[in-house]
C-alpha positions as CSV (number, residue, x, y, z in Angstrom):
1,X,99.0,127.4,112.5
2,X,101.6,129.1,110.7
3,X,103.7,125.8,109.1
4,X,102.4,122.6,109.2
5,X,103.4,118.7,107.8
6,X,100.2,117.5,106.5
7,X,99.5,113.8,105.5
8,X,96.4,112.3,104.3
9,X,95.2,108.7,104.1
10,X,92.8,107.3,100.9
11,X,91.2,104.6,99.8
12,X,92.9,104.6,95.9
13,X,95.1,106.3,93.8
14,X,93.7,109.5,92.3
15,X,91.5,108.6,89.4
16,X,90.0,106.0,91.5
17,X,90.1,107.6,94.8
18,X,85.8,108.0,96.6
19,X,86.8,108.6,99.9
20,X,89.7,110.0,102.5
21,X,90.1,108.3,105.8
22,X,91.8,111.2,107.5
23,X,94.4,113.9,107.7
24,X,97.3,114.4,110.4
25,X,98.4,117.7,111.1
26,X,101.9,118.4,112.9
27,X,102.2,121.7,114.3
28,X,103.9,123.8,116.4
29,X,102.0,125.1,120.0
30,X,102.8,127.7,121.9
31,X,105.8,126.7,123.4
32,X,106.9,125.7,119.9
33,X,106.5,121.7,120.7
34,X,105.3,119.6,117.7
35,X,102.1,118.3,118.5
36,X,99.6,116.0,116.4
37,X,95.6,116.6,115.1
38,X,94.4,114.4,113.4
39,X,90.2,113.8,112.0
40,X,88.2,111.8,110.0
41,X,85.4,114.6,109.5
42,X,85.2,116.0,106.3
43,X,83.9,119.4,107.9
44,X,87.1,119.8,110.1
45,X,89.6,118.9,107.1
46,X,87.8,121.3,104.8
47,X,88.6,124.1,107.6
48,X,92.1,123.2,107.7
49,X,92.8,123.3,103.7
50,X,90.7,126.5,103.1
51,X,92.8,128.6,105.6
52,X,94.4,131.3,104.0
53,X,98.2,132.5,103.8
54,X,99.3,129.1,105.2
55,X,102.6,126.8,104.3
56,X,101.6,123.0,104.3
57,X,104.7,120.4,104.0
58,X,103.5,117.0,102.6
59,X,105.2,114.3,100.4
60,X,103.8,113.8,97.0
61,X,101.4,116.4,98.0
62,X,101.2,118.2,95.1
63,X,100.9,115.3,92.5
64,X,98.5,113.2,95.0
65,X,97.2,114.6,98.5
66,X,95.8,117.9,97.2
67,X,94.5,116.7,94.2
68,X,92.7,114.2,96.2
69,X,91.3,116.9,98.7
70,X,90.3,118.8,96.0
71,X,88.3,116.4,94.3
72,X,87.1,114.8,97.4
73,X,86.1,117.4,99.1
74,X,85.0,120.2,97.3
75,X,87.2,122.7,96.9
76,X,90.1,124.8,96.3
77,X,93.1,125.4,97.7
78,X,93.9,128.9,98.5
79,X,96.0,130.7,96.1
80,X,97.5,132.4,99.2
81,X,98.8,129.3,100.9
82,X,101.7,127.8,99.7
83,X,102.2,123.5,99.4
84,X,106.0,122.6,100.0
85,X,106.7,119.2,98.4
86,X,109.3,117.1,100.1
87,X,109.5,114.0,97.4
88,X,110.3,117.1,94.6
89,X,113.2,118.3,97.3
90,X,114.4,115.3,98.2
91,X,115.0,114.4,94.3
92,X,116.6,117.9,94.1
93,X,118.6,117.7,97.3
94,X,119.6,113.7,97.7
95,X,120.1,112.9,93.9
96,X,122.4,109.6,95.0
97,X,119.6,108.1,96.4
98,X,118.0,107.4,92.8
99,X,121.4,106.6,91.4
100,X,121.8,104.2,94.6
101,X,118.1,102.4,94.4
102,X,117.1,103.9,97.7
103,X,114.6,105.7,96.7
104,X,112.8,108.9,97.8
105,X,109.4,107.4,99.3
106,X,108.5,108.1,102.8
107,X,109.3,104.2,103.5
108,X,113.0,104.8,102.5
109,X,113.3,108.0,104.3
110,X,111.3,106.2,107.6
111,X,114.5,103.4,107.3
112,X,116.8,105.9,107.0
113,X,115.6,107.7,110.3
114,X,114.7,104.2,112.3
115,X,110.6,104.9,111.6
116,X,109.1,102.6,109.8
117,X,106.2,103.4,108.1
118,X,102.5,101.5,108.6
119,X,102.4,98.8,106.3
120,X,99.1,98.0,105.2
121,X,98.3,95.5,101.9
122,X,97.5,96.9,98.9
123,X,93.6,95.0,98.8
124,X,93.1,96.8,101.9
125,X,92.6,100.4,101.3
126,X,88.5,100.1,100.3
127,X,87.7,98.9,103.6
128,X,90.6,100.3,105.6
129,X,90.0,101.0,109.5
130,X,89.7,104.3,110.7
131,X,92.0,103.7,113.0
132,X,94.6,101.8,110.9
133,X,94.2,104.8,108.4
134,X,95.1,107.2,111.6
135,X,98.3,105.5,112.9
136,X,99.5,105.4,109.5
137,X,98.8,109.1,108.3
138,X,100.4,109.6,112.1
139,X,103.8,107.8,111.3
140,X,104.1,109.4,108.0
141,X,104.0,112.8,109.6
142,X,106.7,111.8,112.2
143,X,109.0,110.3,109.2
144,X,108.3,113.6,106.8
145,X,108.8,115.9,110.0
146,X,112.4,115.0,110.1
147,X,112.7,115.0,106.6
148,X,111.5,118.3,106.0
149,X,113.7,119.3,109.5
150,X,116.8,117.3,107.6
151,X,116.5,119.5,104.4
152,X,115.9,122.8,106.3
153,X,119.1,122.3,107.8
154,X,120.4,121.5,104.3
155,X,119.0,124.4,102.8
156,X,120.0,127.1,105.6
């Protein structure tokens, strides 16, 4: 798959987390068109994080989503791919948004870019839908696409 934006979707923060509800995968076909995959099945998301030699763009990924795969799934991440973090870039690369209040979450970066993100309570996430998980991992890879595409340009 070469680069992909990867989100995933949980029932907790990480020293509570039991469960994930699924992952969304952006990547790039053939004919070099973003397209979407997303599951719920803990065989098909173990697959994805245990190919090798692979570069993986998520947002808090590194403090929260692959801990949480880790743990939750059994396993380790290759030392061979590489996790690109785009809430440590964007603090790097847009430090006037702290200074302004606006924030570097995927919510403030959806508003910026006219996407906003799933909203779903905070006493929901134990008993969260499949499907409600699934179109909110989905929006959050659309927002961090053109996030990561926004500091690409930045950076080349």
């Amino acid at each position: 798959m070469g680069l992909t934006i990867c989100d995933i979707e949980a029932d907790g923060f990480l020293d509570v987390v039991t469960k994930i509800h699924c992952i969304s995968v952006y990547y790039q076909d053939e004919n070099k068109q973003w397209q979407i995959w997303t599951t719920s099945d803990y065989n098909q998301m173990r697959k994805y994080f245990q190919k090798e030699n692979q570069t993986i763009v998520m947002h808090y990924g590194v403090m929260y989503d692959i801990p949480v795969v880790e743990k939750i799934l059994g396993i380790k991440i290759p030392e061979s791919s590489e996790i690109i973090d785009t809430v440590a870039i964007s603090f790097a690369l847009y430090p006037e948004r702290t200074q302004m209040n606006i924030g570097h979450s995927l919510e403030s970066w959806g508003e910026d870019f006219g996407v906003p993100k799933v909203e779903i309570a905070d006493d929901a996430w134990k008993d969260l839908s499949v499907e409600k998980a699934i179109e909110r991992c989905e929006q959050d890879i659309r927002i961090n696409l053109r996030l990561w595409l926004k500091m690409w340009d930045y950076l080349i």
